[in-house]
N, C-alpha and C positions, 0 to 999 in steps of 0.2 A: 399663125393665128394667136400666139401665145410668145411674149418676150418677158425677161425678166430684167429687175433692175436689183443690180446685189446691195450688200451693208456696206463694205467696203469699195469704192469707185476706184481709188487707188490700185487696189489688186484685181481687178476684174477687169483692167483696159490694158492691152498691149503696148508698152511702152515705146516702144520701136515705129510705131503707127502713128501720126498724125491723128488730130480730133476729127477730119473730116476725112480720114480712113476707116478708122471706128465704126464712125456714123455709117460710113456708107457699105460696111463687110458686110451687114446683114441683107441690103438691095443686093449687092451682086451675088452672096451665096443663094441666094435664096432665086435668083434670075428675074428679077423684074421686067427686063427686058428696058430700061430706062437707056438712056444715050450719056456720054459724059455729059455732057453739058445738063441736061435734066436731073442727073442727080447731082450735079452740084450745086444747082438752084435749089433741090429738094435738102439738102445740106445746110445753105443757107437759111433757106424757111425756119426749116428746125433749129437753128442755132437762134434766131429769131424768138422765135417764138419758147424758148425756152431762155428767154432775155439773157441769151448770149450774144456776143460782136459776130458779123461774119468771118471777120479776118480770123477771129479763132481757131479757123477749120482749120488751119495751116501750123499751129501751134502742136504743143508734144504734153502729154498729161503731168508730166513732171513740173508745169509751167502753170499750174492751177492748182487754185485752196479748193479743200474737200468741196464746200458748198457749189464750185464752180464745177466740180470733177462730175457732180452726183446730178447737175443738168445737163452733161454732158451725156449721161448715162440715161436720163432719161428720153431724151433727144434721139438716140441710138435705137433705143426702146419702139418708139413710135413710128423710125423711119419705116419699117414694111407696113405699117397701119393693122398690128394687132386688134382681135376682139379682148385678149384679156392680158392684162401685163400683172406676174406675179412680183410683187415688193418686197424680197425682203431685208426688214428691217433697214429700209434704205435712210432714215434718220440719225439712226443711231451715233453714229460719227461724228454729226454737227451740232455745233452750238446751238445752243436756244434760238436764237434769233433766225440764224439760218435755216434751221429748221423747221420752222414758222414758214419762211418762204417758199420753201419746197414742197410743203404740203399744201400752202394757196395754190401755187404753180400745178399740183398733183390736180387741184378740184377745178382748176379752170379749164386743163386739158380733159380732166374728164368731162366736164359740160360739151365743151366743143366738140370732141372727136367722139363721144358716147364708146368709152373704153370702159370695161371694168377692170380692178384693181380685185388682187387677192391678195392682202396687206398681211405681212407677218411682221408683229411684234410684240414687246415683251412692255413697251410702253402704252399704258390703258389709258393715260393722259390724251393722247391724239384721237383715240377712238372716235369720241362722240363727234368728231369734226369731218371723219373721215368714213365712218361705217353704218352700211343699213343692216347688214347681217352679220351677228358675232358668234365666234366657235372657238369655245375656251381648251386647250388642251392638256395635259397634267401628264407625264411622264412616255409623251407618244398617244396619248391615247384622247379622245375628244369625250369630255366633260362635262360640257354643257352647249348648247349651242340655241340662237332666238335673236330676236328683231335686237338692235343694237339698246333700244330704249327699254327694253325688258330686263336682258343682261345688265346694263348698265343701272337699274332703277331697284330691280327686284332678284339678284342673283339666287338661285337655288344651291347652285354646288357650293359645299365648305372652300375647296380650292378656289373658285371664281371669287367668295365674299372676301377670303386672304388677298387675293391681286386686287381686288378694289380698293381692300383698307390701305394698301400698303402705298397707294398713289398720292405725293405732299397734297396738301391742300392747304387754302390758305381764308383761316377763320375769321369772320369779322371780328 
């Protein structure tokens, strides 16, 4: 019911593994009871639908740029059809641009598949794009926590108003 998707894709994929090994470790630990042939369609889907090639499934992670690794990983993520996939800090890695795509990709599999996300990170830039409910945390310990538009509009904690100010902005 719960899969995660790590910061780094690079070190959280088995090297040795094939993409379409990966993806499919957590169907067969988990015993879906799938046929080869089903879950290597359900391989493809996912490679699909996370606008990856299917040929890719036959590929080796050493053979993919971060942004490709980290829909790899997200792809992996969804194969058991989780209710909640924890994120973290799965951005952090990628360029601006790429990172832009992975979180469109983030919001259109949560439309579709009605997942939720428990998104860890330390960038407050994404938030508003990504979050209905925000919980600030400061040394382990949670700080503040309220509707994403509350936090983000009207912070109470001194720690939460520090990570807002500290996010660039870009002033007319």
């Amino acid at each position: 019911r719960i899969q995660v998707i790590f910061q780094n894709p690079y070190s959280s994929m088995n090297p040795r593994l094939s993409v379409g090994e990966i993806i499919a470790e957590g169907m067969v630990s988990l015993g879906l009871g799938l046929s080869v042939e089903e879950r290597n369609e359900r391989i493809g889907q996912l490679l699909d639908r996370v606008q990856l090639r299917r040929e890719y499934g036959s590929r080796y992670p050493h053979e993919f740029s971060g942004g490709q690794l980290q829909r790899v990983a997200v792809a992996r993520a969804l194969a058991v059809d989780p209710e909640l996939i924890i994120c973290d800090e799965p951005t952090s890695a990628l360029d601006v641009s790429i990172r832009a795509e992975v979180l469109d990709l983030l919001q259109e599999l949560q439309r579709e598949f009605g997942v939720s996300y428990l998104f860890i990170t330390h960038d407050l830039s994404i938030v508003p794009s990504l979050a209905h409910h925000v919980g600030v945390m400061q040394a382990g310990v949670l700080v503040e926590q309220g509707s994403a538009e509350q936090i983000l509009t009207a912070p109470r904690h001194p720690y939460t108003q520090a990570l807002l100010a500290s996010v660039p902005r870009v002033d007319g």
